[in-house]
C-alpha positions in Angstrom: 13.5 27.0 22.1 14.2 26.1 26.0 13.0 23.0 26.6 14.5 23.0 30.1 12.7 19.9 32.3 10.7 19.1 29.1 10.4 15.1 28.7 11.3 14.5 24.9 10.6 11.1 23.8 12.3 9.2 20.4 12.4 6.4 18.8 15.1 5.3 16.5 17.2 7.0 18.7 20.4 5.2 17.5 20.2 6.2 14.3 21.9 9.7 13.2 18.7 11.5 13.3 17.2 10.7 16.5 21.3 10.8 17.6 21.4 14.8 16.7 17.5 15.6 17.5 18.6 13.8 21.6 21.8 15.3 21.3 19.9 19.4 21.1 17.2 18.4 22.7 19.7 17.4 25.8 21.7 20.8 25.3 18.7 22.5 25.8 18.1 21.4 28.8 15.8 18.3 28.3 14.6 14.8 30.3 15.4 12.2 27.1 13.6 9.1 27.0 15.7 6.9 24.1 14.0 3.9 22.3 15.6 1.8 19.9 15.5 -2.2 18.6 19.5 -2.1 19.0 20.2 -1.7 22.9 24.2 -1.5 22.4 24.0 0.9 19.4 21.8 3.4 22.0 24.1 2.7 24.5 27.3 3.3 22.0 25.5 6.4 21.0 24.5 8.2 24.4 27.8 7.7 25.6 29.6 9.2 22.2 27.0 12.1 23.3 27.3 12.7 26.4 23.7 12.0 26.9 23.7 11.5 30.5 21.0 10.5 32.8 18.6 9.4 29.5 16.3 6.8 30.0 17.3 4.3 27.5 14.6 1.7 26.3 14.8 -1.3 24.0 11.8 -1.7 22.2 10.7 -3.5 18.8 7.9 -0.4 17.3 6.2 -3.4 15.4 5.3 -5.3 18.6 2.2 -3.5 19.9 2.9 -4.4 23.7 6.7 -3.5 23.3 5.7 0.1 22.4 2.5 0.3 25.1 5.6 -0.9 27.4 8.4 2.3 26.5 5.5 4.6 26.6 4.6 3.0 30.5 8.6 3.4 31.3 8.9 6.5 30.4 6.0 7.6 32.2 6.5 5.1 35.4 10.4 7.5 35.4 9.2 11.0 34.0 5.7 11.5 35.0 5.0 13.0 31.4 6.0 13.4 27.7 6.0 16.6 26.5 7.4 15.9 23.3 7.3 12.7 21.1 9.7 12.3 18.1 8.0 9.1 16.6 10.9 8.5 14.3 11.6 5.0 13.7 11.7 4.0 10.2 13.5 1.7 7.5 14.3 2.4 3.5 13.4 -0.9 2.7 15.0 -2.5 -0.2 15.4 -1.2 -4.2 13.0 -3.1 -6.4 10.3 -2.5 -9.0 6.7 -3.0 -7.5 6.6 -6.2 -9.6 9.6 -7.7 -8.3 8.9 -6.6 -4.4 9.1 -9.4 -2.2 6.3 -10.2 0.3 8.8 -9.8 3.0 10.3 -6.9 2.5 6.9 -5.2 2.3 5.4 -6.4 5.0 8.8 -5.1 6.9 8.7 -1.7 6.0 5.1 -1.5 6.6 5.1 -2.9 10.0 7.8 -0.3 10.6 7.1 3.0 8.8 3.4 2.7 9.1 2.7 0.4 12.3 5.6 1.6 14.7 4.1 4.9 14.1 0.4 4.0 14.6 1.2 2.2 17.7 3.4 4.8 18.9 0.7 7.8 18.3 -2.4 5.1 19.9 -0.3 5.2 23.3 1.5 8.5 23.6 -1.8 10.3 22.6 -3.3 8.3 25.3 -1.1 10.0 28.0 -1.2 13.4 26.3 -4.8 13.4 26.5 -4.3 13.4 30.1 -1.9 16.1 30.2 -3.9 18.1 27.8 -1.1 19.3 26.5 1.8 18.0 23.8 3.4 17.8 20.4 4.2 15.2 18.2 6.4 14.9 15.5 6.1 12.1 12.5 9.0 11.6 10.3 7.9 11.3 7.0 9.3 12.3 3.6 10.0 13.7 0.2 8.6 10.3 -1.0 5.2 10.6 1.2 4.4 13.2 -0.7 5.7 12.4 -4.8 6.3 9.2 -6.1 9.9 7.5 -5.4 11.3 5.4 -8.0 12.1 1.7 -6.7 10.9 2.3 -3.2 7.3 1.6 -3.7 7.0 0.0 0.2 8.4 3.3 1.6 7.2 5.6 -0.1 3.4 4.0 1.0 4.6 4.1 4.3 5.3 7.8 4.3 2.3 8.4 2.8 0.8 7.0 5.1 2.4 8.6 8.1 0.9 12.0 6.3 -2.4 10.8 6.7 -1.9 9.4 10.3 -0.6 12.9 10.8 -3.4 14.8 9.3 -5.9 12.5 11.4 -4.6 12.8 14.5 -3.8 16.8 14.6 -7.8 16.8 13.9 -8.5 14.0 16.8 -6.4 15.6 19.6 -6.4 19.5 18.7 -9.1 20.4 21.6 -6.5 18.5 24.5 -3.8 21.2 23.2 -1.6 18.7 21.3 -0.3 19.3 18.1 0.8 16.4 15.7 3.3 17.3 12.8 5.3 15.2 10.1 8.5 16.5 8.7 9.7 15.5 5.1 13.1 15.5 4.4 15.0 14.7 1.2 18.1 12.5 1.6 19.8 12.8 4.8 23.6 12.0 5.0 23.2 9.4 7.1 24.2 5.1 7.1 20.7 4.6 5.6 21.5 7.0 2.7 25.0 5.4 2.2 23.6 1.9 2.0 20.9 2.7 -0.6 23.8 4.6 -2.8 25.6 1.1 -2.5 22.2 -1.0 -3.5 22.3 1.9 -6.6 25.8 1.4 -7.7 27.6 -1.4 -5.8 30.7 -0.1 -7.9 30.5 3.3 -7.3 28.4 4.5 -4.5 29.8 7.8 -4.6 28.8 8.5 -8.0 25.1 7.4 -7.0 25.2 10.1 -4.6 26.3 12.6 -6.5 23.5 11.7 -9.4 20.9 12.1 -6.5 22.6 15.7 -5.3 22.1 16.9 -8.8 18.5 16.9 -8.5 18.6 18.7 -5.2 18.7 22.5 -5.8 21.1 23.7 -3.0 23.1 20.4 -4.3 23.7 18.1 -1.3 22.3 16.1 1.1 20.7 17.3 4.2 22.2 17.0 7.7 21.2 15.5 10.8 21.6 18.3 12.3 19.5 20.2 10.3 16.8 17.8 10.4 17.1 18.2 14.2 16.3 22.0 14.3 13.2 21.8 12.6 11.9 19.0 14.9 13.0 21.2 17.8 11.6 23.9 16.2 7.9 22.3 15.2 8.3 21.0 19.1 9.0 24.6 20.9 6.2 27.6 21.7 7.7 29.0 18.5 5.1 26.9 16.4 2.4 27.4 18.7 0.1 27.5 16.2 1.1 24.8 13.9 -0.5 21.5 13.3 -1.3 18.7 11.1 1.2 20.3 8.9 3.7 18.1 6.7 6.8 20.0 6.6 9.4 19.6 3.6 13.4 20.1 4.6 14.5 19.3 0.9 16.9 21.6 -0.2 14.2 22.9 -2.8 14.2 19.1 -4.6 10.2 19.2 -4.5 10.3 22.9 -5.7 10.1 22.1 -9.2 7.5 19.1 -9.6 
C-alpha cells in the first residue's frame, strides 16, 4: 500500500470521501491532483488536511471541456496519473418516479452518470499511453438493488456499474484496471441532508430507521470507504478488475 510519488487523481475532492481517500492517499506518500465544483470548500479542505503541495482544480464534471481541461492540468504538472478516483456524485432529491422533476433528473444524471463517462473518456486516454493504471468508480448499494424514492440515483449507479464493467474489458491489454465500489450510507453531509428530506422533524430518528437495516448497525465511515479505494488502487489487487465492490456493513447480505 505505498503509493510513494504515485499521482492520485479525484474528483469530488471536497466532499468527506474524496477528503479522507486525499487525506491517506497524501500520508502515503502520494502527488494529489484535487478537483471539485466548489474552489473555496477544496481550498478549506486541503488546508484542514494538511494537504500540502496538491494540485487543486476547479472543474464542473458535466461540462465535457472542463473535465478534458483538469485531466490536461494534471498532466501539464505531474507528467501521469496513476490512480483516478472518479468520485463526484450527487443524491439527488426524494421523490416517487411519478412525481420526479425533469430537473432534478437531468442533474443527477449529468452528474453521476456523465461526470463519470467524461472522466473515464479522458483519463483512459492518457493511461493508454502509460499502459499502466487503475481506476476507481464510486457507485453504490443502490447500483446494484432498487432504492426507494431515489429512482435518478440509483439509475446513475447503475449505470456507473456498467461503465465499469465496459471499460475494465476495453482497457485490460494497456495494464489498467477499472473498479467501482458500492457503499451503503456513509456518514457524511450528503447522508445528513437526506435524513432531514426523510424526517424534517427528526432527522435523527431517520437515521436510526436506516441503521436498523444495516447488519453491523451503523453507517459507514469515510475512512473506511477510503481503505478500500486505496486498497483496489495498490499492487495488493493486482489482479482485480471490472469488479463492483460492496462496503455495506452486510445490508445487501440478505436480499
Amino acid at each position: 500500500m505505498n503509493f510513494e510519488e504515485k499521482v492520485i487523481l479525484i474528483t469530488g475532492a471536497a466532499g468527506e470521501i474524496g477528503k479522507k481517500t486525499a487525506q491517506l492517499f497524501h500520508k502515503k506518500g502520494a502527488k494529489l491532483a484535487l478537483v471539485d465544483i466548489d474552489k473555496k470548500a477544496l481550498e478549506d479542505a486541503t488546508h484542514e488536511l494538511g494537504l500540502n503541495n496538491s494540485l487543486l482544480i476547479q472543474a464542473d464534471v458535466t461540462n465535457e471541456k472542463e473535465v478534458k481541461n483538469y485531466v490536461e492540468q494534471t498532466i501539464e504538472v505531474f507528467g501521469n496519473i496513476d490512480v483516478f478516483f472518479n468520485n463526484a456524485g450527487i443524491s439527488g432529491k426524494l421523490a416517487e418516479i411519478t412525481e420526479v422533476k425533469t430537473e432534478d433528473l437531468e442533474k443527477t444524471i449529468d452528474i453521476n452518470m456523465k461526470g463519470v463517462f467524461y472522466g473515464l473518456k479522458y483519463v483512459l486516454q492518457i493511461m493508454k499511453r502509460q499502459n499502466d493504471g487503475v481506476v476507481i468508480n464510486t457507485s453504490s448499494v443502490a447500483g446494484l438493488n432498487g432504492s426507494l424514492f431515489l429512482s435518478p440515483y440509483s439509475a446513475t449507479k447503475h449505470a456507473v456499474i456498467g461503465l465499469t464493467k465496459t471499460a475494465a474489458l476495453e482497457v485490460a491489454k494497456y495494464n489498467i484496471r477499472v473498479n467501482a465500489i458500492c457503499p451503503s450510507p456513509v456518514d457524511t453531509e450528503l447522508m445528513s441532508e437526506l435524513d432531514k428530506e426523510k424526517n424534517p422533524e427528526n432527522p435523527k430518528k431517520a437515521r436510526e430507521s436506516y441503521s436498523k437495516k444495516i447488519p453491523l448497525g451503523r453507517y459507514a465511515t469515510s475512512e473506511e470507504i477510503a481503505n478500500l479505494v486505496a486498497f483496489l488502487s495498490s499492487n495488493q489487487s493486482s489482479f482485480i478488475t471490472g469488479g463492483s465492490y460492496l462496503i455495506d456493513g452486510g445490508q445487501t447480505a440478505s436480499y
